[in-house]
mmCIF file as Biopython writes it, N, C-alpha, C and O atoms, coordinates in Angstrom:
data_model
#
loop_
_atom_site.group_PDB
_atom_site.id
_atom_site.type_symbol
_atom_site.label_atom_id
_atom_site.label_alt_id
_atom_site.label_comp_id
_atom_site.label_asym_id
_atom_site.label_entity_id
_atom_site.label_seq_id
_atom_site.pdbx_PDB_ins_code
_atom_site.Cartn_x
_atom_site.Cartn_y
_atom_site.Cartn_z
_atom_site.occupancy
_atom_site.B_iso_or_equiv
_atom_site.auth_seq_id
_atom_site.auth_asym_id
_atom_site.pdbx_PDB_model_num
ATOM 1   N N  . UNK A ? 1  ? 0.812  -1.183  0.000  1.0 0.0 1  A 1 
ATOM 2   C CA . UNK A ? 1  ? 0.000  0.000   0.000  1.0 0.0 1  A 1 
ATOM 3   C C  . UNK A ? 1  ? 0.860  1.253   0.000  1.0 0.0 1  A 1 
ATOM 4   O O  . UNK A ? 1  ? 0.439  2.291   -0.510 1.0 0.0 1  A 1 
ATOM 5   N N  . UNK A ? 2  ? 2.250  1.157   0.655  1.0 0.0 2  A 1 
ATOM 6   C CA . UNK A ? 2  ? 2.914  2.384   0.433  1.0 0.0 2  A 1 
ATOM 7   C C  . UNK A ? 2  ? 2.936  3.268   1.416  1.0 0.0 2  A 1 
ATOM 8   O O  . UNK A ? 2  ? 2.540  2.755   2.463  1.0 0.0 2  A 1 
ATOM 9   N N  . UNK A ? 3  ? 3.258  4.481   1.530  1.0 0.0 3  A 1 
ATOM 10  C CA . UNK A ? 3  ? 3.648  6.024   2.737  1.0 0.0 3  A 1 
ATOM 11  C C  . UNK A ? 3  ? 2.484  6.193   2.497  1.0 0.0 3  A 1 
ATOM 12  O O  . UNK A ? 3  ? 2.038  6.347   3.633  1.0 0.0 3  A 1 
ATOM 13  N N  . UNK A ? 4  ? 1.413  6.301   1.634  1.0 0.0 4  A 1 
ATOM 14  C CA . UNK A ? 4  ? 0.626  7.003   1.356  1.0 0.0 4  A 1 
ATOM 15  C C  . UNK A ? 4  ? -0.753 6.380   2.538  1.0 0.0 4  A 1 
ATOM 16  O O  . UNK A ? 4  ? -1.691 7.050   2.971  1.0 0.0 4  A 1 
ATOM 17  N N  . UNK A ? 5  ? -0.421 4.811   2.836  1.0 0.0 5  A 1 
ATOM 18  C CA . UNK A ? 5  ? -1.553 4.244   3.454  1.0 0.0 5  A 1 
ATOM 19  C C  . UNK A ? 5  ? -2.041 4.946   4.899  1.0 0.0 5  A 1 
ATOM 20  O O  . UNK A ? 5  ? -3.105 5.080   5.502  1.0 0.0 5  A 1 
ATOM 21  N N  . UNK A ? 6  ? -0.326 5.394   5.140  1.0 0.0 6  A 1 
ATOM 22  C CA . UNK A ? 6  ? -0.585 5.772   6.375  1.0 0.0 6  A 1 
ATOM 23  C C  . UNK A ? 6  ? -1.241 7.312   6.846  1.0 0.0 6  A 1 
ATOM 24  O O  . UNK A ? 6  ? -1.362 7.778   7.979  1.0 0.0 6  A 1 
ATOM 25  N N  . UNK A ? 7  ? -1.613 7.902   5.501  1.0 0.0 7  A 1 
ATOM 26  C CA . UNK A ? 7  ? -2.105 9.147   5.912  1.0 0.0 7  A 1 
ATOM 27  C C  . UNK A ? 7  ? -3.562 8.676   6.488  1.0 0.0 7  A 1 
ATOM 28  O O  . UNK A ? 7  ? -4.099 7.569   6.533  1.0 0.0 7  A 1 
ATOM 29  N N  . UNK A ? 8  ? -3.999 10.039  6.927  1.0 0.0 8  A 1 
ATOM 30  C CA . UNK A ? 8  ? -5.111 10.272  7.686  1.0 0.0 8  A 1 
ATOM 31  C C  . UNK A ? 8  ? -5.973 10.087  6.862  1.0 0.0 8  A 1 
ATOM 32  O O  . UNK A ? 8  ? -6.835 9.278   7.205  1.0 0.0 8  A 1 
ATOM 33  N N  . UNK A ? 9  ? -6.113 10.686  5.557  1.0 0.0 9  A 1 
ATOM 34  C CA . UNK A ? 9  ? -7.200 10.595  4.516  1.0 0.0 9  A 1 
ATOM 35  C C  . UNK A ? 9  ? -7.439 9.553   4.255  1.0 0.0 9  A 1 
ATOM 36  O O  . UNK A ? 9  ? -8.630 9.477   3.955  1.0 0.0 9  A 1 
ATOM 37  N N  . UNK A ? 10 ? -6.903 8.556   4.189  1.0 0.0 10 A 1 
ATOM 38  C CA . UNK A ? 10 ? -7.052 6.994   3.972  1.0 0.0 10 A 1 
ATOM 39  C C  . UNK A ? 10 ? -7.968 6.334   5.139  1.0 0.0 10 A 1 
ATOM 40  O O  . UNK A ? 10 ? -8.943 5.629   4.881  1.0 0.0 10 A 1 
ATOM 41  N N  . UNK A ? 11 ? -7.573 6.621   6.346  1.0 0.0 11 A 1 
ATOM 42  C CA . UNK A ? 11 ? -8.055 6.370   7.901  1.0 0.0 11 A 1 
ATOM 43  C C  . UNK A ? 11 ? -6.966 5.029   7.747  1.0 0.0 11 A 1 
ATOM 44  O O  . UNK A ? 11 ? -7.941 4.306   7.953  1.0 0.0 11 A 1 
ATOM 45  N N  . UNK A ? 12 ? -6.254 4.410   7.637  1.0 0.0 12 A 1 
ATOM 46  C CA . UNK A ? 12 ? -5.320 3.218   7.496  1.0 0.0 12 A 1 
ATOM 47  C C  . UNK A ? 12 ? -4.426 4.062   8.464  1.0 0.0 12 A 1 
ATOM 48  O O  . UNK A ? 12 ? -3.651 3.210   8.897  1.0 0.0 12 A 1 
ATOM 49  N N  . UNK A ? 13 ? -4.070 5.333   9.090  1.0 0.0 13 A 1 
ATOM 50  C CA . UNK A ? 13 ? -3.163 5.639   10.342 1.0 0.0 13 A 1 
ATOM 51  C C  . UNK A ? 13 ? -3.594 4.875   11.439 1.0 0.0 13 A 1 
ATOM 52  O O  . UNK A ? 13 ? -2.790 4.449   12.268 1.0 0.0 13 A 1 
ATOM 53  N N  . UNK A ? 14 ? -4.943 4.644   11.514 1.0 0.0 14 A 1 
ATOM 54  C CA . UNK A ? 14 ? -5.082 4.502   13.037 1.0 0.0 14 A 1 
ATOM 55  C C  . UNK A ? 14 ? -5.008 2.643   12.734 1.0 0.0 14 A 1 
ATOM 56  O O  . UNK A ? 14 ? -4.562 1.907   13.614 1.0 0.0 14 A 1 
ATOM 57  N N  . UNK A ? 15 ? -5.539 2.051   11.305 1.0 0.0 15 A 1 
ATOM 58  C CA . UNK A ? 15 ? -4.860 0.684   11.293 1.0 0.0 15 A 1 
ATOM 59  C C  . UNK A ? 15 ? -4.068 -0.226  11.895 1.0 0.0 15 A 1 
ATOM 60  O O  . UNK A ? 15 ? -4.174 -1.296  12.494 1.0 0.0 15 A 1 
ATOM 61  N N  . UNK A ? 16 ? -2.543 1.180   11.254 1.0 0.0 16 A 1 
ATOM 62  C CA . UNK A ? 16 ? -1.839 0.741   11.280 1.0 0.0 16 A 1 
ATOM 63  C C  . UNK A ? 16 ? -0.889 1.030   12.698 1.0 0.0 16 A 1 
ATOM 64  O O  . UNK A ? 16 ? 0.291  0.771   12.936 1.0 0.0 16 A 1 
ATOM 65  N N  . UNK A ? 17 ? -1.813 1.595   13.404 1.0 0.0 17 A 1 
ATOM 66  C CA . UNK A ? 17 ? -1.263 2.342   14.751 1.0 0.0 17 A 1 
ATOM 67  C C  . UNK A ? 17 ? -1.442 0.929   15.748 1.0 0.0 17 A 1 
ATOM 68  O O  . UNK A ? 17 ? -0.724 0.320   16.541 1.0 0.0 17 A 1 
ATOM 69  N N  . UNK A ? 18 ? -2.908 0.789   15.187 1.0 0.0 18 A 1 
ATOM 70  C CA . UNK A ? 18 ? -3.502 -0.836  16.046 1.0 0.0 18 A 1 
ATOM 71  C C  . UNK A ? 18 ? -2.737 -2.010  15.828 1.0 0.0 18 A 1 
ATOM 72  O O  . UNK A ? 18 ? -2.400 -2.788  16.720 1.0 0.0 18 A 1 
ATOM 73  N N  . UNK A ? 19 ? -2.478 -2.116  14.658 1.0 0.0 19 A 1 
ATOM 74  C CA . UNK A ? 19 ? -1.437 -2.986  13.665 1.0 0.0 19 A 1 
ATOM 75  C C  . UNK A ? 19 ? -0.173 -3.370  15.046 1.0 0.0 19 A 1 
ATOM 76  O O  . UNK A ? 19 ? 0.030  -4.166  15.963 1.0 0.0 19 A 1 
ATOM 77  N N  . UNK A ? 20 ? 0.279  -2.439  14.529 1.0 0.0 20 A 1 
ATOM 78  C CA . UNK A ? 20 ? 1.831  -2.030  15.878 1.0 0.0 20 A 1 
ATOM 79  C C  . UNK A ? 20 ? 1.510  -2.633  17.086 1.0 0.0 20 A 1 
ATOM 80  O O  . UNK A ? 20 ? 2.039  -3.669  17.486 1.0 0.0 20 A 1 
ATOM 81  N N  . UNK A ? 21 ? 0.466  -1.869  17.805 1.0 0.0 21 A 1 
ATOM 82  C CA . UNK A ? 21 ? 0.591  -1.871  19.064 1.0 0.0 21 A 1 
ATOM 83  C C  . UNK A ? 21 ? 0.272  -3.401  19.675 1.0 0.0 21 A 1 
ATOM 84  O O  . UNK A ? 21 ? 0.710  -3.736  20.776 1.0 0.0 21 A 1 
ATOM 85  N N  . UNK A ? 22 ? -0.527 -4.277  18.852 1.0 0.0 22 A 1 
ATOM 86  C CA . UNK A ? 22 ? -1.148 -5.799  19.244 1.0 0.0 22 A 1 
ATOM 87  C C  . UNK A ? 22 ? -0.108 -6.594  18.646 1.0 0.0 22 A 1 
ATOM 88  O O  . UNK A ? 22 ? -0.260 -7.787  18.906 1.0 0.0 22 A 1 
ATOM 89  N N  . UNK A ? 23 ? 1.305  -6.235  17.643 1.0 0.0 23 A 1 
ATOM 90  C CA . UNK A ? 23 ? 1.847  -6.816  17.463 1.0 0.0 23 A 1 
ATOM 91  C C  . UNK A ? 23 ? 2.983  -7.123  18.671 1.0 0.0 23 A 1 
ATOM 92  O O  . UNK A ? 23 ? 3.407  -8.183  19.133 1.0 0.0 23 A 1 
ATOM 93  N N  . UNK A ? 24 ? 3.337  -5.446  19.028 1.0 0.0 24 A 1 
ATOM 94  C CA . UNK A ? 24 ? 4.255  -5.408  19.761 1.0 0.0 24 A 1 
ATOM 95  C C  . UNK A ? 24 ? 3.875  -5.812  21.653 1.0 0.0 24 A 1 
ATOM 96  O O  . UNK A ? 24 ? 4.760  -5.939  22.499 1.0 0.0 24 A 1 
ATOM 97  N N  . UNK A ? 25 ? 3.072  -5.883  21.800 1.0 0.0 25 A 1 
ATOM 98  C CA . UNK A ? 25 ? 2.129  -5.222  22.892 1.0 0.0 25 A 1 
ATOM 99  C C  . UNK A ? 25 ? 1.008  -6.791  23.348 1.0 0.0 25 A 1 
ATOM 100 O O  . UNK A ? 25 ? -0.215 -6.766  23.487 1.0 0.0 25 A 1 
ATOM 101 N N  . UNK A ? 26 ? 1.877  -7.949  23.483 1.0 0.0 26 A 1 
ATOM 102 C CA . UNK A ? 26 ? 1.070  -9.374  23.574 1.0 0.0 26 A 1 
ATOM 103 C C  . UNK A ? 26 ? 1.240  -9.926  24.276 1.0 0.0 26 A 1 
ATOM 104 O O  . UNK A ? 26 ? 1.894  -10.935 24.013 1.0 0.0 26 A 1 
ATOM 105 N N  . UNK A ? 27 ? 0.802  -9.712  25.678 1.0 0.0 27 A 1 
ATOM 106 C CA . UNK A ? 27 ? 1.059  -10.438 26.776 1.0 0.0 27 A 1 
ATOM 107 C C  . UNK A ? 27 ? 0.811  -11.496 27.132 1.0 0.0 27 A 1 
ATOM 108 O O  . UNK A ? 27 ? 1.335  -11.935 28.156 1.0 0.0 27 A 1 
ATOM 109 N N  . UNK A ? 28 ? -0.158 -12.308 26.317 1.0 0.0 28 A 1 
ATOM 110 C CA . UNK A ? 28 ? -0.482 -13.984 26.175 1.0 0.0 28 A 1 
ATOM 111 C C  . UNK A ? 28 ? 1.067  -14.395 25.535 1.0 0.0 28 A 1 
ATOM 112 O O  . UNK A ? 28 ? 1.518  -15.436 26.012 1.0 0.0 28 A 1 
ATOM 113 N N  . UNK A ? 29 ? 1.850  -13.776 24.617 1.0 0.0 29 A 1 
ATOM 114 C CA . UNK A ? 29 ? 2.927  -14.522 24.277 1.0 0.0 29 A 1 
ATOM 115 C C  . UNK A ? 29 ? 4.126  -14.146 25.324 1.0 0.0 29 A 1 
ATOM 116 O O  . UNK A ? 29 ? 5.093  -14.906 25.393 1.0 0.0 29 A 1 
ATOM 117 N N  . UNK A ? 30 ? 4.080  -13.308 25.906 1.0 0.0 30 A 1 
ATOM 118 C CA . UNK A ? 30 ? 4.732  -13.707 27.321 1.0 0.0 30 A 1 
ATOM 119 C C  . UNK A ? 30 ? 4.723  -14.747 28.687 1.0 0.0 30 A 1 
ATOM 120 O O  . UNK A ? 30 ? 5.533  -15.327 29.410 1.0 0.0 30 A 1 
ATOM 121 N N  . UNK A ? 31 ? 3.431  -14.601 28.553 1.0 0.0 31 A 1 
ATOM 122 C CA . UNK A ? 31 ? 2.769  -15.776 29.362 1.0 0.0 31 A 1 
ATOM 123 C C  . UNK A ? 31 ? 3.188  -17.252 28.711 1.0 0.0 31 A 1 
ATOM 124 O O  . UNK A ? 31 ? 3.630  -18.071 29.517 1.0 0.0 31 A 1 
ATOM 125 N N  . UNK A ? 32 ? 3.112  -17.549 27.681 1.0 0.0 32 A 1 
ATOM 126 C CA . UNK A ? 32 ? 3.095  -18.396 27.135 1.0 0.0 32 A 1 
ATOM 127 C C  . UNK A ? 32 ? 4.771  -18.715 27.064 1.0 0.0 32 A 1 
ATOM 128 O O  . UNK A ? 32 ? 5.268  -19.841 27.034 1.0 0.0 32 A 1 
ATOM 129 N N  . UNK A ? 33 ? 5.302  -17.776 27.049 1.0 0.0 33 A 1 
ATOM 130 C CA . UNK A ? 33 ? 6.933  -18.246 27.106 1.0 0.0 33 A 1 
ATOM 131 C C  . UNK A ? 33 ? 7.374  -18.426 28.368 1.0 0.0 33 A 1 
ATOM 132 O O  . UNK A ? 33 ? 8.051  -19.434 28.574 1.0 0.0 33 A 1 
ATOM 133 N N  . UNK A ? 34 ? 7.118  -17.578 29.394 1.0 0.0 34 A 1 
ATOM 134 C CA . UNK A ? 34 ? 7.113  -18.327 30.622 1.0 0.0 34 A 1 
ATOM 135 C C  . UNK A ? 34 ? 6.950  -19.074 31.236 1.0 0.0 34 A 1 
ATOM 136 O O  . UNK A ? 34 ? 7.722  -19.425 32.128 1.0 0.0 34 A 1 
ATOM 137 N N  . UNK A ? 35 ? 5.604  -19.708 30.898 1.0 0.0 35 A 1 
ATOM 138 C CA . UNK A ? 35 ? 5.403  -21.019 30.989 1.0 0.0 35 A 1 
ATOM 139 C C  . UNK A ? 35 ? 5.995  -21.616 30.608 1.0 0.0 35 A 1 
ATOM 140 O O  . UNK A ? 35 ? 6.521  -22.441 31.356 1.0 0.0 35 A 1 
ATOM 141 N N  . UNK A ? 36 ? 6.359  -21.616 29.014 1.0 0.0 36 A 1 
ATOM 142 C CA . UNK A ? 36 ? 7.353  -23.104 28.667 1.0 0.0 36 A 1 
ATOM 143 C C  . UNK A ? 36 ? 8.602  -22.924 28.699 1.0 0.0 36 A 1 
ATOM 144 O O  . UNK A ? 36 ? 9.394  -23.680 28.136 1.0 0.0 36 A 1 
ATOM 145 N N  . UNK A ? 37 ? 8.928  -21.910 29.357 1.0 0.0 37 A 1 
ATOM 146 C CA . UNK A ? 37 ? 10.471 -22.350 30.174 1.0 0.0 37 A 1 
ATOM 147 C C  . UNK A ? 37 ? 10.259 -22.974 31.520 1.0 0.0 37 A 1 
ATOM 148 O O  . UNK A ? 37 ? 10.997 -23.782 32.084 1.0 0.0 37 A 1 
ATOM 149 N N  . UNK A ? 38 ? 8.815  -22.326 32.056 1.0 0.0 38 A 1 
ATOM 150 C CA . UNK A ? 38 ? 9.005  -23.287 33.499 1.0 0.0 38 A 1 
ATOM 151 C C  . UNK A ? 38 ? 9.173  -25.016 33.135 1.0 0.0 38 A 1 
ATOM 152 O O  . UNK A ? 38 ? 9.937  -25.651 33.862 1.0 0.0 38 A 1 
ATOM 153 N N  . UNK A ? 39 ? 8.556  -25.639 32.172 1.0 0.0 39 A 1 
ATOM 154 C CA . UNK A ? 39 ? 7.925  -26.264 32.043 1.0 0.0 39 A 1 
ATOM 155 C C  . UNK A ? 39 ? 9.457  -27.623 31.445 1.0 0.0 39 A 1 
ATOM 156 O O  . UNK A ? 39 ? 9.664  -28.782 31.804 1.0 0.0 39 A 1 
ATOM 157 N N  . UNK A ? 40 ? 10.244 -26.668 30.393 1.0 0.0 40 A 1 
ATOM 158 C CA . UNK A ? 40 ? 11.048 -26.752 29.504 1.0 0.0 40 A 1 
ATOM 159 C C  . UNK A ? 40 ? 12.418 -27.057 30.793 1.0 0.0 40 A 1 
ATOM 160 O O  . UNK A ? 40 ? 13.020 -28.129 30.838 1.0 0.0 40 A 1 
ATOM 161 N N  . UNK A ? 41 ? 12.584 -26.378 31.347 1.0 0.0 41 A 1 
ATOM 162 C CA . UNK A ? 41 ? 13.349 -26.130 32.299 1.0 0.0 41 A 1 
ATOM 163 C C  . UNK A ? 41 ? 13.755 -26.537 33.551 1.0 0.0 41 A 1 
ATOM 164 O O  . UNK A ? 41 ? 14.680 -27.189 34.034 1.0 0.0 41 A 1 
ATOM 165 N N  . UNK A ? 42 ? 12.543 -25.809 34.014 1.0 0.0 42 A 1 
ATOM 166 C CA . UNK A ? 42 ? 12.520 -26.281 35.954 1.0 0.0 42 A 1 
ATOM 167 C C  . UNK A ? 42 ? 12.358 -25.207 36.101 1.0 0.0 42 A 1 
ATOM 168 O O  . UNK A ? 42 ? 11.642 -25.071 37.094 1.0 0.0 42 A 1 
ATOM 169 N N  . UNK A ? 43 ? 12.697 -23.970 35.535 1.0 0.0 43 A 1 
ATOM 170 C CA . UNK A ? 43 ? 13.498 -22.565 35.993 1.0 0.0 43 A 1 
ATOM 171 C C  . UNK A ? 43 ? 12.241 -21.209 36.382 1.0 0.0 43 A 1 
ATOM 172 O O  . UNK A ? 43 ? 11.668 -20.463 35.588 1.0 0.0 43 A 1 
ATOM 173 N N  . UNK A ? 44 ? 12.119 -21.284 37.972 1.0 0.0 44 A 1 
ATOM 174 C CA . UNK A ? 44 ? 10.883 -20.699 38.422 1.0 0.0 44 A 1 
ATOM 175 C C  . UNK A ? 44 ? 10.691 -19.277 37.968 1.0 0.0 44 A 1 
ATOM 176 O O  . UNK A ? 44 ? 11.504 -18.357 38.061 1.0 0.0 44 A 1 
ATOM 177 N N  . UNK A ? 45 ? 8.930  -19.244 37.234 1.0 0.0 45 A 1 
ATOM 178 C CA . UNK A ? 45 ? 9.205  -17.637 36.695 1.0 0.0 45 A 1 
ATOM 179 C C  . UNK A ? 45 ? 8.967  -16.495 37.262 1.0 0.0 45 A 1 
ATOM 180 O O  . UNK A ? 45 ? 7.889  -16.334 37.835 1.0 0.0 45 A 1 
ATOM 181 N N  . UNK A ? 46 ? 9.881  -15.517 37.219 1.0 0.0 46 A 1 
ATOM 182 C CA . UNK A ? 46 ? 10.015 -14.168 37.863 1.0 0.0 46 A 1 
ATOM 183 C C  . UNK A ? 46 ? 8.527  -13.468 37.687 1.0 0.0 46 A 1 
ATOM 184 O O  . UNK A ? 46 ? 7.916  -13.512 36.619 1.0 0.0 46 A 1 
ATOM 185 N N  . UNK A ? 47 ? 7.919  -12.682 39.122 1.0 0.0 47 A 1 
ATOM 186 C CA . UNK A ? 47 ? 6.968  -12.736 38.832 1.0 0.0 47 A 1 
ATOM 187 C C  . UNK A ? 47 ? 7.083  -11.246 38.017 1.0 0.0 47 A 1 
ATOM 188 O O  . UNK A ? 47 ? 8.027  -10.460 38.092 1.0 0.0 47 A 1 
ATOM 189 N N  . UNK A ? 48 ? 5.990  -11.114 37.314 1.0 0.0 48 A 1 
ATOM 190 C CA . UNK A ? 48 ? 6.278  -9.952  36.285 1.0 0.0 48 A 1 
ATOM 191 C C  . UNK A ? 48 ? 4.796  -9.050  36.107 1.0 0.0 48 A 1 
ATOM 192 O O  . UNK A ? 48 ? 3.778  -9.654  36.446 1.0 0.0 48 A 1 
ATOM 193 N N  . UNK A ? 49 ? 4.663  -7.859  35.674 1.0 0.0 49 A 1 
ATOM 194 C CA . UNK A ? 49 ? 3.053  -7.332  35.498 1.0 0.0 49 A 1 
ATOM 195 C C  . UNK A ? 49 ? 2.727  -7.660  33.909 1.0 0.0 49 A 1 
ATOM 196 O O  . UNK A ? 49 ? 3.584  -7.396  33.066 1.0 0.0 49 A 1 
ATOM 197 N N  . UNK A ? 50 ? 2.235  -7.886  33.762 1.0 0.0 50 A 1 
ATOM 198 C CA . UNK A ? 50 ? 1.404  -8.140  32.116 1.0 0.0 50 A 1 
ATOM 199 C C  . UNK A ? 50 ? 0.261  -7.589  32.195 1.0 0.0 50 A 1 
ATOM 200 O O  . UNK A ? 50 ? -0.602 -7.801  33.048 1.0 0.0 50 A 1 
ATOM 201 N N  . UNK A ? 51 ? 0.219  -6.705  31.104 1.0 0.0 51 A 1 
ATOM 202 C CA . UNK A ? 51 ? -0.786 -6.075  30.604 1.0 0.0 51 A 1 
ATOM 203 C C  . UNK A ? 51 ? -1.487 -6.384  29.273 1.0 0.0 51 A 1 
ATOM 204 O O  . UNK A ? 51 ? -2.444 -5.701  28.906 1.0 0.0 51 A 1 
#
């Protein structure tokens, strides 16, 4: 789609704003790696905040 997707006139900014943030921003795949190191491991997990 290009620089252009991300303008406002398109509305694809706020997309791609959502895009980002659920990519970067996934606290089930934290969870989920913690677990399978406990699991993988032995190695008790630090407790942590997830949002």
């Amino acid at each position: 789609m290009g620089a252009r997707s991300a303008t406002n006139a398109n509305g694809f900014d706020r997309f791609w704003r959502n895009v980002r943030t659920h990519t970067l921003h996934n606290p089930a795949e934290y969870k989920k790696r913690t677990v399978g190191t406990w699991l993988l491991t032995g190695e008790f997990p630090v407790p942590a905040i997830y949002r």
